[in-house]
Jmol script that loads the backbone (N, CA, C; Angstrom):
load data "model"
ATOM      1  N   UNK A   1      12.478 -23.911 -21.948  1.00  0.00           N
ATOM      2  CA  UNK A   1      11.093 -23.480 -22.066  1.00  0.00           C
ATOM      3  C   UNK A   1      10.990 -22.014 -21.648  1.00  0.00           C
ATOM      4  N   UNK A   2      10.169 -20.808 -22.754  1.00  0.00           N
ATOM      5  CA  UNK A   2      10.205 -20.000 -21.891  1.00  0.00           C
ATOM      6  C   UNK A   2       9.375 -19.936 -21.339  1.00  0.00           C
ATOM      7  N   UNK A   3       9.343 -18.678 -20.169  1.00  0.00           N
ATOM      8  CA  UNK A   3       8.264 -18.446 -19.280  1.00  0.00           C
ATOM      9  C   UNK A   3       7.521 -17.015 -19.485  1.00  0.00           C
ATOM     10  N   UNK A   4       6.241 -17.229 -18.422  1.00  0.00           N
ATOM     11  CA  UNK A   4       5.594 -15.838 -18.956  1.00  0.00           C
ATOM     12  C   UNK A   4       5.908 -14.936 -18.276  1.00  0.00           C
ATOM     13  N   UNK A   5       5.401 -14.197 -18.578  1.00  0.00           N
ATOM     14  CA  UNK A   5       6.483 -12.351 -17.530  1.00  0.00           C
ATOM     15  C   UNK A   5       5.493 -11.504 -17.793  1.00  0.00           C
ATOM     16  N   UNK A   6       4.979 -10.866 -16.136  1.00  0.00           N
ATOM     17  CA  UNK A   6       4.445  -9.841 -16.051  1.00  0.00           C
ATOM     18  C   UNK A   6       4.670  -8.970 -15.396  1.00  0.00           C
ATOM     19  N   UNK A   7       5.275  -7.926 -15.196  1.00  0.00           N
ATOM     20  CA  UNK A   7       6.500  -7.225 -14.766  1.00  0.00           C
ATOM     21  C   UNK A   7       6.006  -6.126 -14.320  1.00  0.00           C
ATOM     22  N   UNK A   8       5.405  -5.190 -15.121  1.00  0.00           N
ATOM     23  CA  UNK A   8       5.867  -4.149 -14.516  1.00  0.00           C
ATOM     24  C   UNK A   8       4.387  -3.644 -13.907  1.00  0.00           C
ATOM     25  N   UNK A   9       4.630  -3.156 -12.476  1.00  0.00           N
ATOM     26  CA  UNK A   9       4.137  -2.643 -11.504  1.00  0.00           C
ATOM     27  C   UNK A   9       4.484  -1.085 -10.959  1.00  0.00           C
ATOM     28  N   UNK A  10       3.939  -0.402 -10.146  1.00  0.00           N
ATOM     29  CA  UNK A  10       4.421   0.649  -9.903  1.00  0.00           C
ATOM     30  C   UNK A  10       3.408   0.923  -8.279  1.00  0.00           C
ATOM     31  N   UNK A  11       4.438   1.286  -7.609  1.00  0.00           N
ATOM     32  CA  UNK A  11       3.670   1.587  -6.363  1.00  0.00           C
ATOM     33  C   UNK A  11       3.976   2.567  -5.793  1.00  0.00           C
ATOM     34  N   UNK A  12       2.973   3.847  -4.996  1.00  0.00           N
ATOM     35  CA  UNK A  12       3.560   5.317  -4.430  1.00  0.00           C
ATOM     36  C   UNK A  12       3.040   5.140  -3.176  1.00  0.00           C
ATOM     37  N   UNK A  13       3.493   5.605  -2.284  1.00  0.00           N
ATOM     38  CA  UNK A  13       3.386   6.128  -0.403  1.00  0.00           C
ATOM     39  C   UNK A  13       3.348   7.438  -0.813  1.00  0.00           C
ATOM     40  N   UNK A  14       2.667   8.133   0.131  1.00  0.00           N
ATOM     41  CA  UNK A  14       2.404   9.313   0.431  1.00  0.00           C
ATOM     42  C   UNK A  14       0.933  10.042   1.448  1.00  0.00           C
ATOM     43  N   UNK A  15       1.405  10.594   2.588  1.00  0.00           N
ATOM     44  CA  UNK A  15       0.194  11.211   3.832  1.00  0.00           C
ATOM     45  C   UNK A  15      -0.170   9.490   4.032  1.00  0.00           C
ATOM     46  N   UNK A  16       0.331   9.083   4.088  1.00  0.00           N
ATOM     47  CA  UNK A  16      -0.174   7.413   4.563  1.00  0.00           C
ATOM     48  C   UNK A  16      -1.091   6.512   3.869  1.00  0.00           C
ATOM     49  N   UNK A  17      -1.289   7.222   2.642  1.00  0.00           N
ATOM     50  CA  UNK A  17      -1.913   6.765   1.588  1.00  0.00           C
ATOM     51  C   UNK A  17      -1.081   5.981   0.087  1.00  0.00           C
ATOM     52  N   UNK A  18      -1.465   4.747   0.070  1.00  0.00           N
ATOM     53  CA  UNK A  18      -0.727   4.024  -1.151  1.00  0.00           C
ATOM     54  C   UNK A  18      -1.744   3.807  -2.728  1.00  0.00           C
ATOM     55  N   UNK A  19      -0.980   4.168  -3.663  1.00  0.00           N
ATOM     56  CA  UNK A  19      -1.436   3.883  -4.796  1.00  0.00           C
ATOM     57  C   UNK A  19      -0.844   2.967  -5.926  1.00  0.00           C
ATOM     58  N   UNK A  20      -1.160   2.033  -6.392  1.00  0.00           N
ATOM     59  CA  UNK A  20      -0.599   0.818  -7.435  1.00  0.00           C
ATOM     60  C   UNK A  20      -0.864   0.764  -8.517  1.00  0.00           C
ATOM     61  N   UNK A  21      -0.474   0.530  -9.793  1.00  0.00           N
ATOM     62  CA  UNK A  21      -0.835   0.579 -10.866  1.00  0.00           C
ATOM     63  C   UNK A  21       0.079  -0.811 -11.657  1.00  0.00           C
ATOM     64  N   UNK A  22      -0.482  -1.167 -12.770  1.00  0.00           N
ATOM     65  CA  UNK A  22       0.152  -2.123 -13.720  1.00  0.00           C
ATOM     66  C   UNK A  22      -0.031  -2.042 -15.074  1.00  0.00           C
ATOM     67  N   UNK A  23       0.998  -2.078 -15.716  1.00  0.00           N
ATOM     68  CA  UNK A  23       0.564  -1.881 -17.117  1.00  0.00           C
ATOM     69  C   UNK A  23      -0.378  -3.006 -17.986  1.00  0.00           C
ATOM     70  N   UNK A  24      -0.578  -3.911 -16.897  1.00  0.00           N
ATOM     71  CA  UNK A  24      -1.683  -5.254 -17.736  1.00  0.00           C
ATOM     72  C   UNK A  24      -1.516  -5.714 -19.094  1.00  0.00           C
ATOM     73  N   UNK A  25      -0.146  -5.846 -19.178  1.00  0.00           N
ATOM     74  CA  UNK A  25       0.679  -6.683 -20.274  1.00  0.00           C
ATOM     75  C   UNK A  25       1.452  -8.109 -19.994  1.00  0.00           C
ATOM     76  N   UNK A  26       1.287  -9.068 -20.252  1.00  0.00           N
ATOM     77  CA  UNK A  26       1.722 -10.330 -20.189  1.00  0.00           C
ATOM     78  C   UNK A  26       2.453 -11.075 -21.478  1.00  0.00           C
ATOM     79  N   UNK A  27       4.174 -11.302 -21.251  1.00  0.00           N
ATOM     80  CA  UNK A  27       4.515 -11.654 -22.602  1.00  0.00           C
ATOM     81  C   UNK A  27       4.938 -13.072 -22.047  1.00  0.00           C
ATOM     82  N   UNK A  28       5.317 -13.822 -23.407  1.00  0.00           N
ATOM     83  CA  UNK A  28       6.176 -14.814 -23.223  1.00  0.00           C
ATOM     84  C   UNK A  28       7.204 -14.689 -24.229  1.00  0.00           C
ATOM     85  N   UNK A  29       8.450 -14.420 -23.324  1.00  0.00           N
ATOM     86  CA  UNK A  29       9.379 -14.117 -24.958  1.00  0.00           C
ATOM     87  C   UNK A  29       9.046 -12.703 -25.546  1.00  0.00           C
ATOM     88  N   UNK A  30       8.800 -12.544 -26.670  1.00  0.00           N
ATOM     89  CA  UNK A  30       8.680 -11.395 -27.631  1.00  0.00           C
ATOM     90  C   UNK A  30       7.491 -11.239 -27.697  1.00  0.00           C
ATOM     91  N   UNK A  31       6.422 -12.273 -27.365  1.00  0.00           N
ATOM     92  CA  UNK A  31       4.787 -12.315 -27.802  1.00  0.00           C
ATOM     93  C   UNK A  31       4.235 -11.933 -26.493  1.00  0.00           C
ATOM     94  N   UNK A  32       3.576 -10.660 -27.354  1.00  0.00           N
ATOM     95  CA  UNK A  32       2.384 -10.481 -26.000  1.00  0.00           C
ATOM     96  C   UNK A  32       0.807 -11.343 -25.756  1.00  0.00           C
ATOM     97  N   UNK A  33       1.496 -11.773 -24.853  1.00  0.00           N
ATOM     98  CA  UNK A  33       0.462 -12.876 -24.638  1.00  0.00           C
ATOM     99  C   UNK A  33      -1.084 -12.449 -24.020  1.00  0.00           C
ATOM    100  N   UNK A  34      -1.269 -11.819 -23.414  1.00  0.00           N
ATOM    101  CA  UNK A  34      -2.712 -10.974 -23.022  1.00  0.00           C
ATOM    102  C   UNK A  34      -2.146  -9.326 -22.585  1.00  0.00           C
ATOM    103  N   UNK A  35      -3.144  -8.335 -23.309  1.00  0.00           N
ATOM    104  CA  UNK A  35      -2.625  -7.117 -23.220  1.00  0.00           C
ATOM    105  C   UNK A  35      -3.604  -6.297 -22.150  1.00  0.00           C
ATOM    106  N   UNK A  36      -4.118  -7.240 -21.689  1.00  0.00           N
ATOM    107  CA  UNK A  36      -5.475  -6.106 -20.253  1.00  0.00           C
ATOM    108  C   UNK A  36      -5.183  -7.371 -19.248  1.00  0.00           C
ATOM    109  N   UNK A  37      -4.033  -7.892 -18.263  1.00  0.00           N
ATOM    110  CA  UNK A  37      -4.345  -8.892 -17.655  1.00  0.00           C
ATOM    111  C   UNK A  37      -4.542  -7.529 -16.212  1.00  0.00           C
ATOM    112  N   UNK A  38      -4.820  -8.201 -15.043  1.00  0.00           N
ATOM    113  CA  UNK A  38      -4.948  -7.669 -14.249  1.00  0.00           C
ATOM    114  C   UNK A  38      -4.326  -7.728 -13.094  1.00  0.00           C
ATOM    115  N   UNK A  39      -2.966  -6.993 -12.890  1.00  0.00           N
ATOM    116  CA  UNK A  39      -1.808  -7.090 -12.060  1.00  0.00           C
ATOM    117  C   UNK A  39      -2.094  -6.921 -10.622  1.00  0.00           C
ATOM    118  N   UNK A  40      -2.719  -5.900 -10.578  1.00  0.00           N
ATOM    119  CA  UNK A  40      -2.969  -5.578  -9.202  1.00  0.00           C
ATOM    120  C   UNK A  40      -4.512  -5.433  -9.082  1.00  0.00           C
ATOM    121  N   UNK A  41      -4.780  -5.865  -7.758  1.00  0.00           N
ATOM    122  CA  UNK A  41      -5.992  -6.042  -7.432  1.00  0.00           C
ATOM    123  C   UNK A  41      -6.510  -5.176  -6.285  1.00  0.00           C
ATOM    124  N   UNK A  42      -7.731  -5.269  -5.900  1.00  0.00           N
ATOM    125  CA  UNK A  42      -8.136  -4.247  -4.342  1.00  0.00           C
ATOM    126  C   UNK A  42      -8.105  -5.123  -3.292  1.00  0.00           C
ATOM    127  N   UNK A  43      -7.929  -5.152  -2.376  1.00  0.00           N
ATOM    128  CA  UNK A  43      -7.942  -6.073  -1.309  1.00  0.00           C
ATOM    129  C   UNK A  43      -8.907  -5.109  -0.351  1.00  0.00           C
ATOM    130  N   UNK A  44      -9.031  -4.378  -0.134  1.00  0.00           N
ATOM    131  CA  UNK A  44     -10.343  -3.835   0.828  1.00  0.00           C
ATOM    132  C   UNK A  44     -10.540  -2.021   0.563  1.00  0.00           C
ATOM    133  N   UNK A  45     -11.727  -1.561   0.641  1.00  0.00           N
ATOM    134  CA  UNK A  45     -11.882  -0.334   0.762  1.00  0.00           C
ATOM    135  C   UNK A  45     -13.030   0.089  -0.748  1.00  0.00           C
TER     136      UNK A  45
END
end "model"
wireframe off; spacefill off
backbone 0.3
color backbone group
């Protein structure tokens, strides 16, 4: 069975400040399965 895969992330440090990003692509296999999912989220601020 395959599975779904949402991969790629990206995270920077810098002056003590962090920034995250995701490309909000979700495949299974070869098929992109949702192309705006939402990888990373805010947790406070």
């Amino acid at each position: 069975m395959q599975q779904f895969e949402g991969t790629t992330i990206l995270g920077v440090r810098r002056d003590g400040r962090v920034a995250m990003a995701g490309d909000g692509q979700v495949t299974l296999g070869d098929t992109v399965m949702k192309g705006n999912a939402r990888k990373v989220r805010r947790l406070y601020g």
